[in-house]
C-alpha positions in Angstrom: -128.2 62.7 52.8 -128.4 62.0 56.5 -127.7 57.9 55.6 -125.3 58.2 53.7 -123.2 60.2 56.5 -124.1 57.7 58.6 -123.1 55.0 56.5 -119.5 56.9 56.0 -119.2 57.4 59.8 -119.8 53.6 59.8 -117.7 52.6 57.8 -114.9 54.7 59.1 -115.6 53.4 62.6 -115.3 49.3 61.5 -111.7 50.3 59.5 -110.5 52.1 62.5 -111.7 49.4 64.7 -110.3 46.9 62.8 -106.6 48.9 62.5 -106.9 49.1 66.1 -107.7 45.2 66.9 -105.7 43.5 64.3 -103.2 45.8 63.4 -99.4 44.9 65.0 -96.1 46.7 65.8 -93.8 45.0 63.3 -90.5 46.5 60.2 -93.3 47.0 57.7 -90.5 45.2 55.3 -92.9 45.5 52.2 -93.5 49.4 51.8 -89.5 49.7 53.0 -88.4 47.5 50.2 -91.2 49.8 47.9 -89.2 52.9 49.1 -85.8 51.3 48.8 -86.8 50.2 45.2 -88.1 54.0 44.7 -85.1 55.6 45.7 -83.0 53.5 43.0 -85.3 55.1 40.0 -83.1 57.6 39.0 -82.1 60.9 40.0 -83.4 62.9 43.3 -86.2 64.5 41.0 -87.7 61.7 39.5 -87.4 59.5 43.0 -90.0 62.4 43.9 -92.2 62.2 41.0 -92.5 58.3 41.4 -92.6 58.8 45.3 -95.8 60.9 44.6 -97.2 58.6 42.2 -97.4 55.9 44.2 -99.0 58.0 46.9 -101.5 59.1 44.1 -102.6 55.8 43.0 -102.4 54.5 45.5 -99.7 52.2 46.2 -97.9 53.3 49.0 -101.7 52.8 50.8 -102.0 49.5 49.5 -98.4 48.1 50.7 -99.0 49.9 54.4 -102.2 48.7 55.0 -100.7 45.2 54.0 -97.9 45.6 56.2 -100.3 46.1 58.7 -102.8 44.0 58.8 -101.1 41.5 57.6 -97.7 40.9 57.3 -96.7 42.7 61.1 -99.2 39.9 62.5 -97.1 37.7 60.8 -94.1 39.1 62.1 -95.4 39.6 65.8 -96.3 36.2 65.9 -93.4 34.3 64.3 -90.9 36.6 64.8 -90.1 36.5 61.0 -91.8 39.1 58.1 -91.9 36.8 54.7 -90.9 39.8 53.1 -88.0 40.0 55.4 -86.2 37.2 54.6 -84.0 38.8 51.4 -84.1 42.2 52.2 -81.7 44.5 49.4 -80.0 47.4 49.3 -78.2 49.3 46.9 -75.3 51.6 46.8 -72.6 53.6 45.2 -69.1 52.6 45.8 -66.0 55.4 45.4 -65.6 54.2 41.4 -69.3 54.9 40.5 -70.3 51.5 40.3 -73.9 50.4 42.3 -73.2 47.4 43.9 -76.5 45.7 45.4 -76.4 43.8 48.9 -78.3 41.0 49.1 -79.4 40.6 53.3 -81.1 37.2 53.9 -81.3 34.6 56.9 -77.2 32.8 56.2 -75.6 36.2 55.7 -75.1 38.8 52.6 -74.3 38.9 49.3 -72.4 42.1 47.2 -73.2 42.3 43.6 -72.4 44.4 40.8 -75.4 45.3 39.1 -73.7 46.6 36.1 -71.8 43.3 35.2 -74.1 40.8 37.3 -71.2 39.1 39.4 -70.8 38.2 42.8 -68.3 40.6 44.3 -68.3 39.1 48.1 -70.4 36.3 50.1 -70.9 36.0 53.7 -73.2 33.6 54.1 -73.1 30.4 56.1 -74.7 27.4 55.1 -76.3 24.2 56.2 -73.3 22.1 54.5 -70.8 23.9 56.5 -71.5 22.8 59.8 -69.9 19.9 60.7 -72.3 17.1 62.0 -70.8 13.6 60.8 -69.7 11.9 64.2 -66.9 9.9 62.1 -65.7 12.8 61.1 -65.6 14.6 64.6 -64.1 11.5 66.3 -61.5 11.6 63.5 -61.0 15.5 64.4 -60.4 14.5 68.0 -58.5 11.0 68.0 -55.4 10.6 69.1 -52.9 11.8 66.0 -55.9 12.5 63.7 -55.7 16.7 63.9 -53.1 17.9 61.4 -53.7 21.3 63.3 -54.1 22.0 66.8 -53.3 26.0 68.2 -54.1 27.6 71.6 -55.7 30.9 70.3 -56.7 32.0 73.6 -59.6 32.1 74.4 -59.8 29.6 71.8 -58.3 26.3 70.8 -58.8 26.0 67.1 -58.2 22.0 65.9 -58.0 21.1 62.5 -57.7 17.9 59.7 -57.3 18.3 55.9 -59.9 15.5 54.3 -61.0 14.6 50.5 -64.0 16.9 49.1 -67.0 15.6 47.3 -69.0 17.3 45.5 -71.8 18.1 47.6 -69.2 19.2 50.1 -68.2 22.6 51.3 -64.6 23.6 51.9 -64.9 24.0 55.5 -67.3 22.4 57.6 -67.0 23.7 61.3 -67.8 23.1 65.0 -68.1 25.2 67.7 -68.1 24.0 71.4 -68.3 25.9 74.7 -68.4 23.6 77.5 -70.8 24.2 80.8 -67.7 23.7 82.8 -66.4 26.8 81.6 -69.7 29.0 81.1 -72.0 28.0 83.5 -75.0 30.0 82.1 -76.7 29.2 79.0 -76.8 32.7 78.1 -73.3 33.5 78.4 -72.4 29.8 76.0 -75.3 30.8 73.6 -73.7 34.6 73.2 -70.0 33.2 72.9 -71.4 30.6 70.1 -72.5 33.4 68.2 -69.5 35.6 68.5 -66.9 33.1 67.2 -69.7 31.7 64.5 -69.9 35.9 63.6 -65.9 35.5 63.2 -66.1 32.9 61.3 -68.6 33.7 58.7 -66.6 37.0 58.5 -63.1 35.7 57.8 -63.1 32.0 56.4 -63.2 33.2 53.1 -60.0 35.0 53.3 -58.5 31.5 53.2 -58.6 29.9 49.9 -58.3 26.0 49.8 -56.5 23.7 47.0 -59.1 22.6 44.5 -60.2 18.7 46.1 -59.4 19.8 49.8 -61.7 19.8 52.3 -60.9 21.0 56.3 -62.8 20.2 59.2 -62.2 22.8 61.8 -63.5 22.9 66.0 -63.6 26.0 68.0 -63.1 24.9 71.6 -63.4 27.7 74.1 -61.3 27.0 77.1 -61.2 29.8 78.7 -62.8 30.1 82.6 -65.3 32.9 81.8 -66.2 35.3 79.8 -63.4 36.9 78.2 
């Protein structure tokens, strides 16, 4: 009797030893996207019976522990959770319809689950970003921008160009030139804001079917704004 208490109070001591050791700080994505999933079951009532299920058999252990050891080391390490990367949610809108958004590392999808199609993107993608040097010195030649507006702090240049397949509607640029931030920090923080504009708001411009625009956000300002 007395070994096998002292086997249990061994044992306990390596698991809390090895919580304690390799155990990190992290979203603990995979129980959360568990719970999310729970909460979708049905109605309040049966969420709870499932919830407790899981607790009985047990799964919400399994995918903590996990979470734990495992995937928050991955996370603290990294900086990304694999089980992170296309994080979902689902929710009701005002014409009882559950419309599922899809989170992943270019943006967010809206779906509706009852007929399967893509409501809204928001995503930005690898195609979109314009990198061809002919194509920039064409932006910014003498006579080659079919559009060029002082949107203050901005100067937005534009050219209208054929489409290929493999091409996306709008590729982009953004550039915020040392002379006018002189901290990396303060260029890095504007880049993101006018590439968070962007991603928000380029799709409320439809192009012709065969068009393609190239588009460069210059910031001119002196300073932040």
């Amino acid at each position: 009797m007395k070994k096998r208490i002292l086997n249990g109070a061994l044992v306990a001591v390596l698991c809390a030893s090895m919580l304690t050791s390799t155990g990190c700080i992290g979203s603990f994505s995979l129980t959360n996207r568990l719970l999310g999933w729970n909460k979708t079951v049905g109605n309040k009532f049966l969420n709870e019976l499932v919830f407790f299920a899981f607790w009985v058999l047990p799964v919400y252990e399994v995918t903590g522990l996990a979470d734990l050891l495992v995937l928050n080391s991955i996370e603290f390490w990294s900086g990304r959770n694999p089980m992170g990367d296309h994080a979902s949610t689902t929710v009701e809108n005002s014409k009882g319809e559950r419309m599922e958004i899809i989170a992943d590392a270019t943006g967010y999808d809206i779906r509706n689950t009852n007929t399967g199609k893509r409501v809204k993107t928001f995503g930005l993608y690898k195609k979109q970003k314009l990198c061809s040097t002919c194509a920039i010195e064409q932006l910014f030649s003498a006579g080659g921008a079919d559009f060029s507006r002082l949107c203050y702090p901005l100067r937005i240049v534009a050219r209208r160009n054929s489409r290929r397949s493999s091409d996306a509607p709008v590729a982009f640029l953004i550039s915020v030139p040392k002379k006018r931030l002189r901290h990396a920090v303060d260029r890095v923080l504007m880049r993101r804001r006018v590439r968070e504009a962007f991603r928000l708001n380029h799709h409320s411009y439809p192009l012709p079917e065969g068009e393609r625009v190239d588009v460069a956000f210059v910031y001119v300002a002196n300073g932040t704004t």
